[in-house]
C-alpha positions as CSV (number, residue, x, y, z in Angstrom):
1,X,0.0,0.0,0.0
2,X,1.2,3.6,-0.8
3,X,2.3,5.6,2.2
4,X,-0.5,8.0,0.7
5,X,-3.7,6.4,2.1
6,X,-5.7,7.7,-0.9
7,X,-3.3,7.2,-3.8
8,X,-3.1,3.0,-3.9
9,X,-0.4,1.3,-6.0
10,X,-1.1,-0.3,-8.7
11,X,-1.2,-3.8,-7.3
12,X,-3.5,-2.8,-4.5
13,X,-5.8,-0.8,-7.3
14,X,-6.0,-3.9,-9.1
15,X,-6.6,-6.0,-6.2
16,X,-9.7,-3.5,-5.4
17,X,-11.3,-3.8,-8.9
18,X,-10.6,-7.4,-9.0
19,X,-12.4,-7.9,-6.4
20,X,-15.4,-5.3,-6.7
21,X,-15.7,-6.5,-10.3
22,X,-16.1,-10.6,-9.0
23,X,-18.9,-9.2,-6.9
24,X,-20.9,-7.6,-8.7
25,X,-20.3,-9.6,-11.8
26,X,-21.3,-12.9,-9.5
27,X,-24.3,-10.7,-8.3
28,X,-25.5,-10.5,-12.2
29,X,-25.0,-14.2,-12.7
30,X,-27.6,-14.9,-9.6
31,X,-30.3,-12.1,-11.1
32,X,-32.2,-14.6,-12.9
33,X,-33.0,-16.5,-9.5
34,X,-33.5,-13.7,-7.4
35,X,-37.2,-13.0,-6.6
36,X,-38.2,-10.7,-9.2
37,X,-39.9,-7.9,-6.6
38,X,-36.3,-8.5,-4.6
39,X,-36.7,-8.3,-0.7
40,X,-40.1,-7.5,0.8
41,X,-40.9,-4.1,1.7
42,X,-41.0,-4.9,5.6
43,X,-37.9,-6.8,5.5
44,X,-36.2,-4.2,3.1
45,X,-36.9,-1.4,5.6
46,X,-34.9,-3.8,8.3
47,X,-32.1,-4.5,6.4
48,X,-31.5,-0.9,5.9
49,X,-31.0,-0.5,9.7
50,X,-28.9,-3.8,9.7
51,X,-26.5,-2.4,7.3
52,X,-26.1,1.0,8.2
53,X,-22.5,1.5,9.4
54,X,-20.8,4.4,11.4
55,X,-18.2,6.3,9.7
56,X,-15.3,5.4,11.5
57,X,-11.4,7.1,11.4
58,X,-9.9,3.8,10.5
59,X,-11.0,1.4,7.1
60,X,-14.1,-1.0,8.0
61,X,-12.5,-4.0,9.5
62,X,-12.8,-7.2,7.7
63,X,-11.4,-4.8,4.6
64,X,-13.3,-5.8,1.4
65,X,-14.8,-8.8,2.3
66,X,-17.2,-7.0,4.9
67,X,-18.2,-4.0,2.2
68,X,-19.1,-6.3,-0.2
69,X,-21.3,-8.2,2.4
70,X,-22.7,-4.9,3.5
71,X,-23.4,-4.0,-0.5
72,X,-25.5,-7.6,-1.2
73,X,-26.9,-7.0,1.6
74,X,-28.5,-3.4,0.5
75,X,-28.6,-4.9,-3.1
76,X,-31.2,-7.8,-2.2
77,X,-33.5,-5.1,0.1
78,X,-33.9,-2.8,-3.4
79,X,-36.2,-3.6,-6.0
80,X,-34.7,-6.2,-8.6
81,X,-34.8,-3.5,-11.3
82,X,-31.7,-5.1,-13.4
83,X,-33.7,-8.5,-13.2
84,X,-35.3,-10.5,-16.1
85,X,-38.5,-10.4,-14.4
86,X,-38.3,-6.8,-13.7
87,X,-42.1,-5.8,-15.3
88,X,-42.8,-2.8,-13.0
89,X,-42.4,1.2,-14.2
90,X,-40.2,1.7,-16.2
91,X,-37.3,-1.1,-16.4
92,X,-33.8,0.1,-16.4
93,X,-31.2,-3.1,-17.2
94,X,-27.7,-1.4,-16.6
95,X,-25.8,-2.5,-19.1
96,X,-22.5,-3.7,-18.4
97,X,-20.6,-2.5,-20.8
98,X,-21.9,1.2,-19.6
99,X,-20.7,0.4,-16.4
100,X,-17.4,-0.4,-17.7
101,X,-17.2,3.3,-19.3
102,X,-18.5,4.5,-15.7
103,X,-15.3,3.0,-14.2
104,X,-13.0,4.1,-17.1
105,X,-14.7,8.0,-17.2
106,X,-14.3,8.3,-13.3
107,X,-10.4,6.6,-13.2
108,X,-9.7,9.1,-16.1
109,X,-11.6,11.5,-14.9
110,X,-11.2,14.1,-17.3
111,X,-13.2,17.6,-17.3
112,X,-15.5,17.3,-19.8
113,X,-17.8,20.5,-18.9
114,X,-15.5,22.8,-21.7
115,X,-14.3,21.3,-24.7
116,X,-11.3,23.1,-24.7
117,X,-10.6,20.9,-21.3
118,X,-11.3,18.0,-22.8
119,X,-11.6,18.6,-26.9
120,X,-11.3,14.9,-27.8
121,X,-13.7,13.2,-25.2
122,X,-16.1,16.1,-25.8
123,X,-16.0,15.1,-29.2
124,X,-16.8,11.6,-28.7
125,X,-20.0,12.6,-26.9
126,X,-21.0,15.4,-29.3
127,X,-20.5,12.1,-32.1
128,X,-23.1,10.1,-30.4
129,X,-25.3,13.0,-29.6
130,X,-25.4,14.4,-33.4
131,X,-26.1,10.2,-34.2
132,X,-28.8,10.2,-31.6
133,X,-30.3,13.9,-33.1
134,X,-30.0,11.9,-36.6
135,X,-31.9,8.9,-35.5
136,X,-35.0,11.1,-34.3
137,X,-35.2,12.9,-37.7
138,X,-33.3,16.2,-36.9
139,X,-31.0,17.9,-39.2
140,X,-27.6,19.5,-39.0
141,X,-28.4,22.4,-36.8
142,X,-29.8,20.1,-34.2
143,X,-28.1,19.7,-30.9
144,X,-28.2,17.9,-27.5
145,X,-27.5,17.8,-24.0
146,X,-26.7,14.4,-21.6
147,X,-27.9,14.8,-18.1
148,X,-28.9,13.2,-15.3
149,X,-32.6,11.9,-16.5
150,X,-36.1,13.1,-18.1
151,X,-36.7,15.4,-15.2
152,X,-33.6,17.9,-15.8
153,X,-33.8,17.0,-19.5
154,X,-37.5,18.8,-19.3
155,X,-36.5,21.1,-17.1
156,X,-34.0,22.4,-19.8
157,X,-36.7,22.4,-22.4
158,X,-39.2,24.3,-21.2
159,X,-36.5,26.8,-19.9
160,X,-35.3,26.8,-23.5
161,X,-39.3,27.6,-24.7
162,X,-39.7,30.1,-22.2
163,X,-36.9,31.9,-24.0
164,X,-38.0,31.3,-27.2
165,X,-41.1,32.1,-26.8
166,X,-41.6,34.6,-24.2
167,X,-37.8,36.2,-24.1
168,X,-36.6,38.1,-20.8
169,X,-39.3,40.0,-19.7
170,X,-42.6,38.7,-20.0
171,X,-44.5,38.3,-17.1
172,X,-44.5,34.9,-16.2
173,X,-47.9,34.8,-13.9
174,X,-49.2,34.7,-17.8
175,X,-47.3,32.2,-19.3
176,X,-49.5,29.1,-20.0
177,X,-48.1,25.5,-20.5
178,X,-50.6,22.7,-22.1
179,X,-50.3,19.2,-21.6
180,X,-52.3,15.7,-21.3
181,X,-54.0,14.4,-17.7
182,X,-51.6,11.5,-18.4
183,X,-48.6,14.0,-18.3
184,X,-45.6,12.7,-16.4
185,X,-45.2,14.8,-12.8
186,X,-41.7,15.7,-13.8
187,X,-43.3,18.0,-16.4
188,X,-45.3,20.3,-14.4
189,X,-42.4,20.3,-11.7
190,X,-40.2,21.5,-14.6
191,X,-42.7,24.2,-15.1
192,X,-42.7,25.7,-11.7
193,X,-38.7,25.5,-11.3
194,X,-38.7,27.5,-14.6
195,X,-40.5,30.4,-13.0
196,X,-44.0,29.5,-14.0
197,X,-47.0,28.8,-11.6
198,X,-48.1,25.6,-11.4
199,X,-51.5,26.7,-12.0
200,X,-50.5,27.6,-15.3
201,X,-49.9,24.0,-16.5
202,X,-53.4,23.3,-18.1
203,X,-53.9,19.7,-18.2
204,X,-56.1,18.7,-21.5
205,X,-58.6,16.6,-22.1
206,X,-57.5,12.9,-23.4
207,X,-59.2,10.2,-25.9
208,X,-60.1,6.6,-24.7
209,X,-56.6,5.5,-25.9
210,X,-55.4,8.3,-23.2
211,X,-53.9,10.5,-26.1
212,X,-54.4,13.9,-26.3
213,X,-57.2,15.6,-28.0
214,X,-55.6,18.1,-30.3
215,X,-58.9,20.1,-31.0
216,X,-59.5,20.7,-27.1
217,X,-56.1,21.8,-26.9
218,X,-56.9,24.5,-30.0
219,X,-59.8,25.5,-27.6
220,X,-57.9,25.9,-24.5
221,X,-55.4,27.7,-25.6
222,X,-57.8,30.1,-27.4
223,X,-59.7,30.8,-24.6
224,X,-56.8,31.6,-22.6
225,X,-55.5,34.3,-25.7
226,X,-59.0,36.0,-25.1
227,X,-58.4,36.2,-21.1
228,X,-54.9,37.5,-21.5
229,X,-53.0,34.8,-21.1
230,X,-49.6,33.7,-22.7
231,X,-49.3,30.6,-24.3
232,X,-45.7,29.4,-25.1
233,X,-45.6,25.6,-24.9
234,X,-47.2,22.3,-25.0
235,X,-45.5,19.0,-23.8
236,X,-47.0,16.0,-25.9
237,X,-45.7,12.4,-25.1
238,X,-44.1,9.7,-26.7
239,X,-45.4,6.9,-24.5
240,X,-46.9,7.6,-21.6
241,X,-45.8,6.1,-17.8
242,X,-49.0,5.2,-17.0
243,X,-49.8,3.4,-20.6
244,X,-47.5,3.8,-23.0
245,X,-50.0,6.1,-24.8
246,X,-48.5,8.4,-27.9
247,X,-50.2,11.7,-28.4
248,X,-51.1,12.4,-32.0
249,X,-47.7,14.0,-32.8
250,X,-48.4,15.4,-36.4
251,X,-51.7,16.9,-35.1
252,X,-49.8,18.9,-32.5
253,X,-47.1,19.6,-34.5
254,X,-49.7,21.3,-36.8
255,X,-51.0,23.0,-34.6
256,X,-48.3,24.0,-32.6
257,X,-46.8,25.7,-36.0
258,X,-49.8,27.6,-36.6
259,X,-50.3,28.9,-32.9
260,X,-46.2,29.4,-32.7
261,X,-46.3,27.9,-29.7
262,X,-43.1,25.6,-29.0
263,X,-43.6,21.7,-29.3
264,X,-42.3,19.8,-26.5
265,X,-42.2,15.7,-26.6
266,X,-41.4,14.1,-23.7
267,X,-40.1,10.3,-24.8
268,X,-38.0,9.5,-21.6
269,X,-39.4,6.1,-21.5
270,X,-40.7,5.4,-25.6
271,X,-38.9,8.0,-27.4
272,X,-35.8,5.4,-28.3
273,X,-37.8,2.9,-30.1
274,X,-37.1,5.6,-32.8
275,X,-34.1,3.7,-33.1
276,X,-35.7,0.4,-34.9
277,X,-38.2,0.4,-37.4
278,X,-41.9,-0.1,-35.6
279,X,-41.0,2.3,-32.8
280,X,-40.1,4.8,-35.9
281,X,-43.4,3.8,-37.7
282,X,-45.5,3.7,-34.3
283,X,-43.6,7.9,-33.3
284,X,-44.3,8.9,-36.3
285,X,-44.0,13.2,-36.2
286,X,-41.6,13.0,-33.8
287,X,-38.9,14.8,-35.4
288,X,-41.1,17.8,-36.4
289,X,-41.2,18.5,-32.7
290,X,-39.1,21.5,-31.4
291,X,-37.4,19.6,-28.6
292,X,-37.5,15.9,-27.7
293,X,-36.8,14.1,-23.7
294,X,-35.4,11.0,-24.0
295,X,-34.1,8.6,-21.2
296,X,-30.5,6.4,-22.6
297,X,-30.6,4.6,-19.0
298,X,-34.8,3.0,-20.3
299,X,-34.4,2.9,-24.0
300,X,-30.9,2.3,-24.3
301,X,-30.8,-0.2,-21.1
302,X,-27.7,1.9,-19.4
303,X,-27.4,2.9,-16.0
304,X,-29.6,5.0,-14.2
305,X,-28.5,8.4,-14.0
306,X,-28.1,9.2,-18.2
307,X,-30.9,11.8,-19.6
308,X,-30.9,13.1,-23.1
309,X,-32.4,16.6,-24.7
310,X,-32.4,16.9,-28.1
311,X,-33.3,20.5,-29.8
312,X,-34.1,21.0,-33.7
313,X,-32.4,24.4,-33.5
314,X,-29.4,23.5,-31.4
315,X,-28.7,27.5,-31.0
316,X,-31.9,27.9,-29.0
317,X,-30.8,25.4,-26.9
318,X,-27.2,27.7,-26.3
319,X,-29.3,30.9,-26.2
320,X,-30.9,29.5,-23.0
321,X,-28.3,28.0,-21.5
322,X,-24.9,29.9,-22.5
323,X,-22.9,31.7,-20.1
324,X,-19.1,33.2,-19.8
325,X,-17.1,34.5,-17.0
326,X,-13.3,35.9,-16.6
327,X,-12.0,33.0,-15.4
328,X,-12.4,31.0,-18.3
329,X,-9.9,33.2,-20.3
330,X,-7.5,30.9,-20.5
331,X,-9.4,29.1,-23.1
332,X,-10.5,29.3,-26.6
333,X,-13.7,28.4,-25.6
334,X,-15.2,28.9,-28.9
335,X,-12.3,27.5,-31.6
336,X,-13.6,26.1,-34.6
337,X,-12.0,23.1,-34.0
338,X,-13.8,22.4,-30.8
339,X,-17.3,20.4,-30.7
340,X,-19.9,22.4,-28.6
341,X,-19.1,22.3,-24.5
342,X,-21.6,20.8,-22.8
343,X,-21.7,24.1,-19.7
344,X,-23.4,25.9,-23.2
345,X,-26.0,23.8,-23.6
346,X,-27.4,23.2,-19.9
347,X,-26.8,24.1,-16.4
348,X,-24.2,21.9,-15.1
349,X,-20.7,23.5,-15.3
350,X,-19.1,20.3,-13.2
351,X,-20.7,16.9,-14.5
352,X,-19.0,13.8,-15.2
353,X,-18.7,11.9,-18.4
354,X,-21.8,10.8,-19.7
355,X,-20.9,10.7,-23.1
356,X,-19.0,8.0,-22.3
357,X,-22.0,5.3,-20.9
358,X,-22.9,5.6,-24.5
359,X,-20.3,5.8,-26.6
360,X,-18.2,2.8,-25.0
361,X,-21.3,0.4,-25.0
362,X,-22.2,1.5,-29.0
363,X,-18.5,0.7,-29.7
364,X,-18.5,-2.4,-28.0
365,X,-21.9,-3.9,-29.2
366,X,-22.6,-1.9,-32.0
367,X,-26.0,0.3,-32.9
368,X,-27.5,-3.2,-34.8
369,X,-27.8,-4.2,-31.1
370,X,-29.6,-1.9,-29.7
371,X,-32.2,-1.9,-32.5
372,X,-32.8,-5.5,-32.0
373,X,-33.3,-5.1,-28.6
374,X,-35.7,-2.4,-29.3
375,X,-38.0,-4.5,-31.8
376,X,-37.9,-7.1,-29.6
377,X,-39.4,-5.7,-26.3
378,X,-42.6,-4.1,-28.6
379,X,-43.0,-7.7,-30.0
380,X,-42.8,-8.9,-26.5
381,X,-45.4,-6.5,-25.4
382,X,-47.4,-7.5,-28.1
383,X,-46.7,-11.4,-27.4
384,X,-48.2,-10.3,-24.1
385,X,-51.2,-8.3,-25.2
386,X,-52.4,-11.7,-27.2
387,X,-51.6,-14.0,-24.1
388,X,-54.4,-11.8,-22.5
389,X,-56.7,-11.9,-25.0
390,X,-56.3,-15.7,-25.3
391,X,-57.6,-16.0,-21.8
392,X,-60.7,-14.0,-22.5
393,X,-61.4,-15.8,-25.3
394,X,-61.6,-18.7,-23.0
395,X,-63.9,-17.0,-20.4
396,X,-61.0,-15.6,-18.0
397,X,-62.4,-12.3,-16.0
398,X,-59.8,-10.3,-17.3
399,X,-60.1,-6.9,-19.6
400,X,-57.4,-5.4,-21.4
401,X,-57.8,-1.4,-20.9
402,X,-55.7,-0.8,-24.3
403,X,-53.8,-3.1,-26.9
404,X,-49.7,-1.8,-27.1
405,X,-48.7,1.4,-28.1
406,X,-45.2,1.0,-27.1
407,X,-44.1,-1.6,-24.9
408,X,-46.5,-1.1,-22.1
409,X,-50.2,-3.1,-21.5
410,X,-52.2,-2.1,-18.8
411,X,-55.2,-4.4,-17.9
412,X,-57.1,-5.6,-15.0
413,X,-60.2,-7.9,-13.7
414,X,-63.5,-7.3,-15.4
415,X,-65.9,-5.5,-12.9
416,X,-69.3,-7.0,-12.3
417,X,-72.8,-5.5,-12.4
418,X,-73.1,-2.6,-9.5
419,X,-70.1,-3.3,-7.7
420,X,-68.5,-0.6,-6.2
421,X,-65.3,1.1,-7.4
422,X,-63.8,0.8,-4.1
423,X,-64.0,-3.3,-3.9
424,X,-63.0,-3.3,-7.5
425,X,-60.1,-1.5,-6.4
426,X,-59.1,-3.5,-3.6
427,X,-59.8,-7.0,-5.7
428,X,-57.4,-5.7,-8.2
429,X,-54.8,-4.7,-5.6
430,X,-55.1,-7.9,-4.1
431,X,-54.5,-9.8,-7.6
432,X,-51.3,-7.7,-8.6
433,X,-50.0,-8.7,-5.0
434,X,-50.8,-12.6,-6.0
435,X,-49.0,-12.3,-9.2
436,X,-46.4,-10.6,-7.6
437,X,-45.9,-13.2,-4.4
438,X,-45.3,-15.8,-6.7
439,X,-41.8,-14.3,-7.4
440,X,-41.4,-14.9,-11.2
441,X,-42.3,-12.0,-12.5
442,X,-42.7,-8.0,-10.8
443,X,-45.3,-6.1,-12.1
444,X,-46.7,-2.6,-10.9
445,X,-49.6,-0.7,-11.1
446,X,-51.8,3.0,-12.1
447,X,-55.2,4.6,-11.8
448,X,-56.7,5.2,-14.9
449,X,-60.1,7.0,-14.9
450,X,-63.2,5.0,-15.4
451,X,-66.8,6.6,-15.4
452,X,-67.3,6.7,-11.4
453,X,-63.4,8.0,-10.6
454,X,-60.1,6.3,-10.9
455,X,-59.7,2.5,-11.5
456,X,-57.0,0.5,-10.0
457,X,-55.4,-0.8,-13.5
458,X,-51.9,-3.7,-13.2
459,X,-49.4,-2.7,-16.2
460,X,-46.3,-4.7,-17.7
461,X,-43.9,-2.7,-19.1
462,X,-41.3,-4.3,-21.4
463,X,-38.1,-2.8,-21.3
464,X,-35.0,-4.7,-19.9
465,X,-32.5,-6.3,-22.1
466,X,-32.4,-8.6,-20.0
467,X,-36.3,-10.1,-20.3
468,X,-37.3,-12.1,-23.1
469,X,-39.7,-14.2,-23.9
470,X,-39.9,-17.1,-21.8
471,X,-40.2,-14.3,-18.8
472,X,-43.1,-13.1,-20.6
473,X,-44.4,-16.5,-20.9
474,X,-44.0,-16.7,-17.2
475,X,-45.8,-13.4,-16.8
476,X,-48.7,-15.2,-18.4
477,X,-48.5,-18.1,-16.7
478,X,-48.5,-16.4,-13.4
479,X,-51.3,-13.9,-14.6
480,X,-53.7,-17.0,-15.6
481,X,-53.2,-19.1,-12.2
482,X,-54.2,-15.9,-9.8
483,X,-57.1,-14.3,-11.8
484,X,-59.7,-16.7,-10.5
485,X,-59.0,-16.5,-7.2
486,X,-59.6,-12.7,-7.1
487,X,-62.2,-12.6,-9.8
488,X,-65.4,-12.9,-7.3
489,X,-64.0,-11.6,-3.9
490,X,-67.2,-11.1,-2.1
491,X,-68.4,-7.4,-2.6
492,X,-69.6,-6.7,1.1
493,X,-66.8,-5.7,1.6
């Protein structure tokens, strides 16, 4: 060991990677037999007191052995999310290959905020960005931001439409924001940190596929022009959380162009599938958006933690963002030479290197990959979606709320004649916990609105690398064995 307690050698440096990389591959290798949910809730909450250690002045004793024990431990009382069986939210595998660029971007660890710090690496991430901007239909003057997820990636956008639209000194208490009831939160949150009242965010009336209505948008945003509002954006989606539901994207685009207000989509969880060719065909008007959210750590199965923006007009994106100060005089920030600094484009000055958890992994497996992933999870959803409909056929009490947009189904128990929402609710809770608690497969849930308020509704969402279709056949399976044991709980209750 060095006489430097936080400079190792390079044997001991070794020695620590070695052994952090045999745990945690060994920890993959068990995923597929690992309950699908992971550990309990009750027992998760224990384990957290069980593992929580003091900070001490001196290394934990037992040395590596007792972290890793202390990590497997934490690891098994988390939800299974890198599992096979993983059906819940929105799945995010963690590649392994991105976690490879994650240990070589933070040994390196390289400045990446200003190109002129770091001109090559920057490079390297403004080459997968400007493939990424290609793949969703933009042109040249497009350009794009990595972050840490959908939430500050729509944060940036509507800052960047509020600039756009309104400029510096509009009154804000005016500005009006338009989106679908099936909007994820992180949109209206964006909103508000923006500067605009949450009371502004007008939430617009949906179709029974859950999409938005484009004409009782027109009619909303008309009637707040006549009481002296501002409108400036709308925020369509590219697969809903709850549903996977896409918003008519060519409609709003129209309609968005003739009202000049700025065209938001927010893809975090569907907007990838742009990458093979039904998710292109099914996002359709996509790229005549003005901006685009998209989440690399759903769609492009990497770590959690790696957000995209996209922008049609890149500059927009700087004229938002941009900043200087004396202290950066030292550099030719803006060289000809240099690919655009990432501090231009967003908010973070120190980040690390996220270009990397992409470029690495598209190196290593190639873009073909990733496509074929792609196809196959909305063939697996759809594989799923006929499993259902196979049980109805033969009688099962089951009803499918809508067939696949993207890769999510939601669906639930048929109700029967009078019975109250709220025992509907509860048999429908109690069936997603029987799937659940037979460990195979982890599925999670929504309200969706049905005449008489908000129905309890189970959902699989198809998006690990890691699930294919004998976990979906399990899924069935699982969902066929527990639906007649729920399907006439007694309604007295």
């Amino acid at each position: 060991m060095s006489d430097h307690p936080l400079e190792p050698d390079a044997t001991t440096l070794h020695a620590w990677i070695d052994a952090f990389a045999r745990f945690t591959t060994d920890h993959v290798a068990r995923l597929p037999d690992m309950p699908a949910q992971g550990l309990a809730t009750p027992k998760a909450r224990a384990r957290a007191h069980e593992v929580s250690t003091p900070i001490g002045e001196q290394p934990l004793p037992g040395g590596i052995a007792a972290i890793t024990e202390r990590l497997d431990q934490a690891a098994e009382a988390s939800l299974l999310a890198p599992g096979p069986g993983y059906l819940a939210y929105v799945p995010g595998g963690g590649l392994p290959s991105a976690a490879i660029a994650d240990l070589v971007a933070g040994l390196l660890n390289r400045y990446t905020g200003l190109a002129a710090a770091a001109p090559a690496f920057v490079r390297l991430e403004a080459d997968v960005l400007q493939w990424l901007a290609q793949s969703f239909g933009y042109g040249t003057d497009a350009h794009g931001l990595l972050c840490s997820g959908g939430s500050m990636a729509n944060l940036c956008a509507v800052i960047t439409a509020r600039s756009e639209r309104l400029g510096d000194d509009a009154d804000l208490r005016k500005a009006t924001v338009y989106t679908s009831d099936q909007a994820h939160h992180s949109v209206a949150k964006a909103v508000r940190l923006a500067g605009v009242p949450a009371g502004n965010v007008h939430a617009v009336a949906v179709d029974d596929r859950l999409r938005l209505v484009p004409g009782a948008l027109a009619e909303r945003v008309a009637a707040d022009r006549r009481a002296g509002q501002l409108p400036f954006l709308v925020v369509s989606a590219a697969g809903s959380t709850n549903t996977g539901a896409i918003d008519p994207l060519h409609a709003l685009a129209d309609l968005c162009a003739t009202e000049g207000l700025w065209h938001h989509v927010d893809g975090a969880y569907g907007g990838a599938f742009v990458l093979c060719d039904e998710g292109r065909r099914r996002l359709a008007g996509i790229e005549r958006a003005d901006s685009v959210t998209f989440d690399p750590h759903k769609g492009m199965f990497l770590p959690y933690g790696t957000g995209c923006l996209l922008v049609r007009d890149g500059a927009a994106l700087r004229r938002a963002h941009g900043g200087d100060a004396a202290y950066l005089q030292d550099f030719d920030l803006h060289h000809d030479a240099l690919a655009p600094s990432p501090a231009d484009y967003g908010p973070e000055l120190s980040r690390p290197f996220r270009g990397l958890r992409l470029w690495l992994p598209l190196m290593l497996h190639g873009a073909a990959a990733f496509r074929e992933a792609l196809a196959e999870k909305l063939a697996l959803a759809d594989h799923f979606h006929d499993g259902l409909q196979r049980m109805i056929a033969a009688n099962a009490p089951i009803e499918i709320v809508d067939r696949p947009q993207l890769s999510t189904v939601p669906f639930r128990l048929r109700r029967e004649s009078d019975e109250p929402l709220a025992a509907y609710n509860d048999r429908n809770a109690a069936w997603l916990s029987a799937i659940n608690a037979r460990g195979h497969v982890y599925l999670s849930s929504t309200a969706l609105p049905v005449a008489d308020g908000d129905a309890f509704t189970l959902r699989v969402c198809v998006l690990s690398f890691r699930t294919h279709r004998e976990h979906i056949d399990r899924a069935l399976d699982d969902v066929a064995q527990t639906s007649s044991g729920v399907s006439s709980t007694s309604r007295s209750r």
